[in-house]
C-alpha positions as CSV (number, residue, x, y, z in Angstrom):
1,X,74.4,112.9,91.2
2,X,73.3,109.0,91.5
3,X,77.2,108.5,91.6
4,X,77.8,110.5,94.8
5,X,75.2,109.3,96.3
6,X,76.5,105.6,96.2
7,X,79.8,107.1,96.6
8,X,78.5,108.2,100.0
9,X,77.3,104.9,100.8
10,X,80.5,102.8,100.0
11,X,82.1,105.6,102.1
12,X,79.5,105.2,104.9
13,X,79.9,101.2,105.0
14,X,83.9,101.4,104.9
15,X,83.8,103.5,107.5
16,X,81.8,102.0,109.8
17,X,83.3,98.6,109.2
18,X,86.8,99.8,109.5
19,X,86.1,101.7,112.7
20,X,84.6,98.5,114.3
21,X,87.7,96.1,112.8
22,X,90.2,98.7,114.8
23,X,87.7,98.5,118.1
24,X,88.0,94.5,117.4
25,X,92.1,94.8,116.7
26,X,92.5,97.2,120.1
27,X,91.0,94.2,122.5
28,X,92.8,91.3,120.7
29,X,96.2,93.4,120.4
30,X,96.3,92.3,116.8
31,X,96.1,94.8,113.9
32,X,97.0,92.2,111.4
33,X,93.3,91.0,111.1
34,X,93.1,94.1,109.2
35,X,94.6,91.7,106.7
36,X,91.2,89.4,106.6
37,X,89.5,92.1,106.4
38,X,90.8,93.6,103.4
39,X,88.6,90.8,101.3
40,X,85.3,91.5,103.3
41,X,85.2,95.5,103.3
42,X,85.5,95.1,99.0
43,X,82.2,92.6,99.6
44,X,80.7,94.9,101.7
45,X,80.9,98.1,99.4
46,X,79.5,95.9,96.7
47,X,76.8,94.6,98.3
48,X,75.8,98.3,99.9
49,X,75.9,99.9,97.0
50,X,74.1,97.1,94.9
51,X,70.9,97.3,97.8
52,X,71.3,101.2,97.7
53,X,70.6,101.3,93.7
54,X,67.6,99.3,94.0
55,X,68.4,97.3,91.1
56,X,70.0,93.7,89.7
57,X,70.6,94.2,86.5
58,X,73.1,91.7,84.6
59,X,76.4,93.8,85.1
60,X,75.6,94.9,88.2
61,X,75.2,90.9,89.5
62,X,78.2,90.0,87.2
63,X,80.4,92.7,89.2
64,X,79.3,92.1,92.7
65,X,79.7,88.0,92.1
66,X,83.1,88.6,91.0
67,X,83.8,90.6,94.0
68,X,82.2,87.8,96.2
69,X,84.1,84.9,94.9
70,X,87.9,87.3,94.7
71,X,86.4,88.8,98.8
72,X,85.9,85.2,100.0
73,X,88.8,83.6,98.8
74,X,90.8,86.1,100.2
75,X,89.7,86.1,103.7
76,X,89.7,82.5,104.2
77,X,93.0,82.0,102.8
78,X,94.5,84.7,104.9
79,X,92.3,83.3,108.1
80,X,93.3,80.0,107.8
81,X,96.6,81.3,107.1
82,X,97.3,83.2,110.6
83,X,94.6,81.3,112.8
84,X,96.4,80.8,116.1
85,X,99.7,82.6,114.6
86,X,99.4,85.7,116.9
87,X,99.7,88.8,115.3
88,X,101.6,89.4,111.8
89,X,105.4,90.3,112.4
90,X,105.0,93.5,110.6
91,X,102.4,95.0,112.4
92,X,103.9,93.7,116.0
93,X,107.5,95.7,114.4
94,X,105.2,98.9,113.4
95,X,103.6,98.3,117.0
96,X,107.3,98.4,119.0
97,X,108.5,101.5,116.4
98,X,105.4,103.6,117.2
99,X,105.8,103.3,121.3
100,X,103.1,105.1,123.3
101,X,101.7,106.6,119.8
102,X,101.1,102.7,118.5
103,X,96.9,103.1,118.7
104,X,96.8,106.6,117.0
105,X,99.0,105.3,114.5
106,X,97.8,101.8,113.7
107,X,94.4,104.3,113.7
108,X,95.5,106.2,111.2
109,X,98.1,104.4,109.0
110,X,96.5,101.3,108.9
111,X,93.1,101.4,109.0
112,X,91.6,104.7,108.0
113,X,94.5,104.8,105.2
114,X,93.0,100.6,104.1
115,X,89.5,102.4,104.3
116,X,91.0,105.1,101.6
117,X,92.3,102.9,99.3
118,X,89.5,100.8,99.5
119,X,87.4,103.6,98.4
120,X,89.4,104.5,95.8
121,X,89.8,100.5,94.2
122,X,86.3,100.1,94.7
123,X,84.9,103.4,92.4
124,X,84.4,100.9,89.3
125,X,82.4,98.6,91.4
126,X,80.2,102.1,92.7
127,X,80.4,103.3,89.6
128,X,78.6,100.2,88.0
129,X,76.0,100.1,91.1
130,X,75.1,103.5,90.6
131,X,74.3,103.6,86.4
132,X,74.0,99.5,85.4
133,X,74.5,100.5,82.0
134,X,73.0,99.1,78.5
135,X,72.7,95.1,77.9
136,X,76.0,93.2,78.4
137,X,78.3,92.9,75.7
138,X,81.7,91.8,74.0
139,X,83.6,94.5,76.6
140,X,81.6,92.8,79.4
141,X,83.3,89.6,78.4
142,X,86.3,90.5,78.0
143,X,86.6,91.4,81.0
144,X,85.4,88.7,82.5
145,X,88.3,86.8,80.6
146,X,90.8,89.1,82.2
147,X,89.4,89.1,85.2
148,X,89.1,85.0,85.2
149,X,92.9,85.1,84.0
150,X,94.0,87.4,86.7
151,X,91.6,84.6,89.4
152,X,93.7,81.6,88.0
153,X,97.4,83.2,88.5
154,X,96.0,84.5,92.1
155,X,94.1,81.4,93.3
156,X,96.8,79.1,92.2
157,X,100.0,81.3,93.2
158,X,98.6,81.3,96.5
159,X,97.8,77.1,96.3
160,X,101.7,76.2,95.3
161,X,103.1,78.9,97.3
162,X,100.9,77.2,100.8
163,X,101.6,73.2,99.5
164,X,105.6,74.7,99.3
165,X,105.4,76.0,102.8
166,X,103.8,72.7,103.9
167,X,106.7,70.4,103.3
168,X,108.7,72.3,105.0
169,X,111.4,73.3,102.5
170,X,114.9,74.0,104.3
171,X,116.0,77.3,105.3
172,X,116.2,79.7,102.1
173,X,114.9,77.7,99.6
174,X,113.1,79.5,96.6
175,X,109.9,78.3,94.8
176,X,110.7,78.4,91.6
177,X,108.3,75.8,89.8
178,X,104.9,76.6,88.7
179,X,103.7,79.8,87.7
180,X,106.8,81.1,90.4
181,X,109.1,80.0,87.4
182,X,107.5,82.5,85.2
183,X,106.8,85.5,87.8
184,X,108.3,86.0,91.6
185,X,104.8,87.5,92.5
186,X,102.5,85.7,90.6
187,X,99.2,86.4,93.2
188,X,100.0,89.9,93.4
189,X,99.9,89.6,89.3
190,X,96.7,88.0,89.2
191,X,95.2,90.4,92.0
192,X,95.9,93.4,89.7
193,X,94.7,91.6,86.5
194,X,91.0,90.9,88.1
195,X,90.8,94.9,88.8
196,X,91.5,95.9,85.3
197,X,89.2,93.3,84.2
198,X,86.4,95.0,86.6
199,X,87.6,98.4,84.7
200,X,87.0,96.9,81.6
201,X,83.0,95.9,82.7
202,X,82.9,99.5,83.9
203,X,83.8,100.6,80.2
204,X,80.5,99.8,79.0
205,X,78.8,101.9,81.3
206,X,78.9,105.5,79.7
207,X,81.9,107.7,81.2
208,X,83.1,104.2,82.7
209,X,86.9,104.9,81.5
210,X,86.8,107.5,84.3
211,X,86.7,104.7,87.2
212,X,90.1,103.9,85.8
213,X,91.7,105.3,89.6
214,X,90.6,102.2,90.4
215,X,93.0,99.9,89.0
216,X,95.4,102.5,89.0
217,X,95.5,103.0,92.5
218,X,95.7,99.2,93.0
219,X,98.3,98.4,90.4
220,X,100.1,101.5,92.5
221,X,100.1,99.7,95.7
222,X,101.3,96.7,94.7
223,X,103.8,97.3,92.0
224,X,105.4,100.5,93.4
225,X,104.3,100.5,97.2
226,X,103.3,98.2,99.6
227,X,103.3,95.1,98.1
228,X,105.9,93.9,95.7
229,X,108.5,96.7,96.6
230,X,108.3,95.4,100.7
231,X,108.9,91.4,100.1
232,X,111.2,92.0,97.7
233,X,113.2,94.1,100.2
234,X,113.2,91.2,103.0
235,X,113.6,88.1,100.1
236,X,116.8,90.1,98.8
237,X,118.4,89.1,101.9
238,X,118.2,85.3,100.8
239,X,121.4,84.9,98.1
240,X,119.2,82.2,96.6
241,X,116.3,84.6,96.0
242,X,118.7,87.3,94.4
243,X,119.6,83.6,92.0
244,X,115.9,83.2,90.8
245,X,115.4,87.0,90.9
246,X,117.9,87.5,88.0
247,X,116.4,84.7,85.7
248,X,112.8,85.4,86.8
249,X,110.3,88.2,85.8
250,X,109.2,90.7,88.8
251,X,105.5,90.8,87.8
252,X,104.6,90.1,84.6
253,X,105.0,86.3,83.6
254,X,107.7,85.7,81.5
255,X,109.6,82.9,80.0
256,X,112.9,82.5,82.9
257,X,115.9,83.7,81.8
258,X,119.0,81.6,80.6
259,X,121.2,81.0,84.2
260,X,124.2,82.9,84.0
261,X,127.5,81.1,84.1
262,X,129.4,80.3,87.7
């Protein structure tokens, strides 16, 4: 019962936030600062639902500061990213395909359908808000290790992907050095890794391994929807990407692959 009731909660706050972030994206004609909002709805939910429970217990702290520092990083990456950019070229192309029906759409396919998933990713976080659990321990640390593993491919994928685009590479080159020599998508590697380490925090709570929709529906997105499946659509298109796609794991880091012979 405690659970649904902080379910409500998270769903009350998503809501509300989501429904203003449309209002904000109708009068600037940009629905891609849905995008910088992503990080700030998962800090909201875990901030709600911490105040809600009336409680700081260890885990429950340990969970909503890992949220905080993944949240925050986010946003002002993708901020500083697309300040004075104009909106993203996906959502201006979803805009021009959807014609007349553009707000109902962007209504419904972007934002109330981000406010679903949201819900859904977040259910460990509620879940450990809602019953704190016994005294940390070893499962609470390892998943903080996976968690801090999955931060660390993120964080820096992101870094030598944005210090590549800043000295201008020419037309179709491919980053291949770093942790891009290992994996193609090695921030949408690390994003997944932290959610499975919050999972593994929520095992210690009893009847935690039932949050595990949350990394599911994450790894889901990423791996066979939205994220990885899209780019590597448009970066097909390049003839050097298709080179360092054959030697060069999708998601999981791996050693690269021997170059095939001309």
């Amino acid at each position: 019962m405690v659970f649904w009731s902080t379910l409500l909660v998270a769903v009350i706050a998503v809501a509300v936030f989501f429904n203003v972030l449309f209002v904000v994206a109708l009068r600037l004609r940009d629905n891609s600062i849905v995008d910088v909002g992503w990080g700030v709805g998962f800090i909201l939910v875990a901030l709600s639902t911490l105040a809600y429970s009336s409680t700081a217990e260890p885990r429950q702290l340990l969970v909503v500061a890992l949220v905080l520092a993944w949240g925050l990083r986010l946003a002002i990456r993708i901020y500083l990213r697309n300040r004075g950019k104009g909106e993203d070229f996906r959502y201006k192309k979803w805009r021009e395909d959807w014609g007349d029906r553009w707000r109902s759409n962007a209504y419904l396919r972007v934002f109330v359908t981000q406010g679903v998933w949201m819900l859904l990713v977040t259910i460990p976080i509620t879940f450990v808000n809602a019953y704190p659990g016994p005294a940390l321990g070893w499962l609470d640390a390892l998943g903080v290790a996976v968690w801090l593993v999955g931060f660390y491919f993120e964080a820096m994928g992101d870094w030598q992907l944005d210090r590549f685009l800043k000295n201008k590479p020419p037309r179709g080159s491919v980053l291949d050095s770093g942790l891009w020599r290992y994996t193609r998508h090695p921030n949408y590697f690390g994003e997944v890794t932290q959610w499975w380490g919050v999972y593994i925090i929520a095992l210690s709570v009893p009847l935690g391994w039932a949050t595990i929709i949350g990394p599911l529906a994450i790894t889901a997105t990423i791996v066979g929807y939205s994220g990885i499946p899209l780019l590597e659509k448009t970066m097909m298109k390049n003839p050097a990407y298709v080179e360092y796609a054959a030697r060069t794991s999708v998601f999981f880091p791996a050693p690269p692959r021997a170059r095939r012979a001309a």
